[in-house]
N, C-alpha and C positions, 0 to 999 in steps of 0.2 A: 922681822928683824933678821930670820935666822939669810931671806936671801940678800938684804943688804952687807952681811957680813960673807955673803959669797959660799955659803953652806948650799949644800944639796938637802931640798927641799920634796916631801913624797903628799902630798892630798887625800887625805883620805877622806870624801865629805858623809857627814851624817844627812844633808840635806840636797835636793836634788844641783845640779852647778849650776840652774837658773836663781838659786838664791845668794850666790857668791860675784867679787868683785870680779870682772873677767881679768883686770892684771894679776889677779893673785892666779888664779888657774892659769895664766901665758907663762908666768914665772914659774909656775912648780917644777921639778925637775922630775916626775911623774905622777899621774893620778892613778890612784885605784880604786875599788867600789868596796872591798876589802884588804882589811889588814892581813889575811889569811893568804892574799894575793902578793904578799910582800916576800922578795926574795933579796936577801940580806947579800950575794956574791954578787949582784949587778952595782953594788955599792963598795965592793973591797971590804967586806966585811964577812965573815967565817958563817958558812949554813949553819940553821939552826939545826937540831941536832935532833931536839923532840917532837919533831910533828913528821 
C-alpha cells in the first residue's frame, strides 16, 4: 500500500529475501538486515538522538 501511494518504503526482512516476493524487494526504497542500520537523515527526517 504504502508504495502504491508513493511513500518511501525501508525492508527490513525477519526472514531470509529468498522468502519474499522479488516486486516487493525491487520496490523498496531500501533494505536492511537491521533496524539499528536505519538512519532517519537519508529520509529528511531529524537523527535520532538516543543511540
Amino acid at each position: 500500500a504504502a508504495i502504491a501511494a508513493g511513500m518511501k518504503v525501508v525492508l527490513v526482512p525477519s526472514l531470509p529475501l529468498s522468502n519474499y516476493d522479488p516486486s516487493v524487494i525491487q520496490h523498496a526504497t531500501l533494505t536492511l538486515g537491521s533496524l539499528l542500520k536505519f538512519d532517519p537523515v537519508e529520509f529528511g527526517l531529524p537523527p535520532f538522538d538516543d543511540i
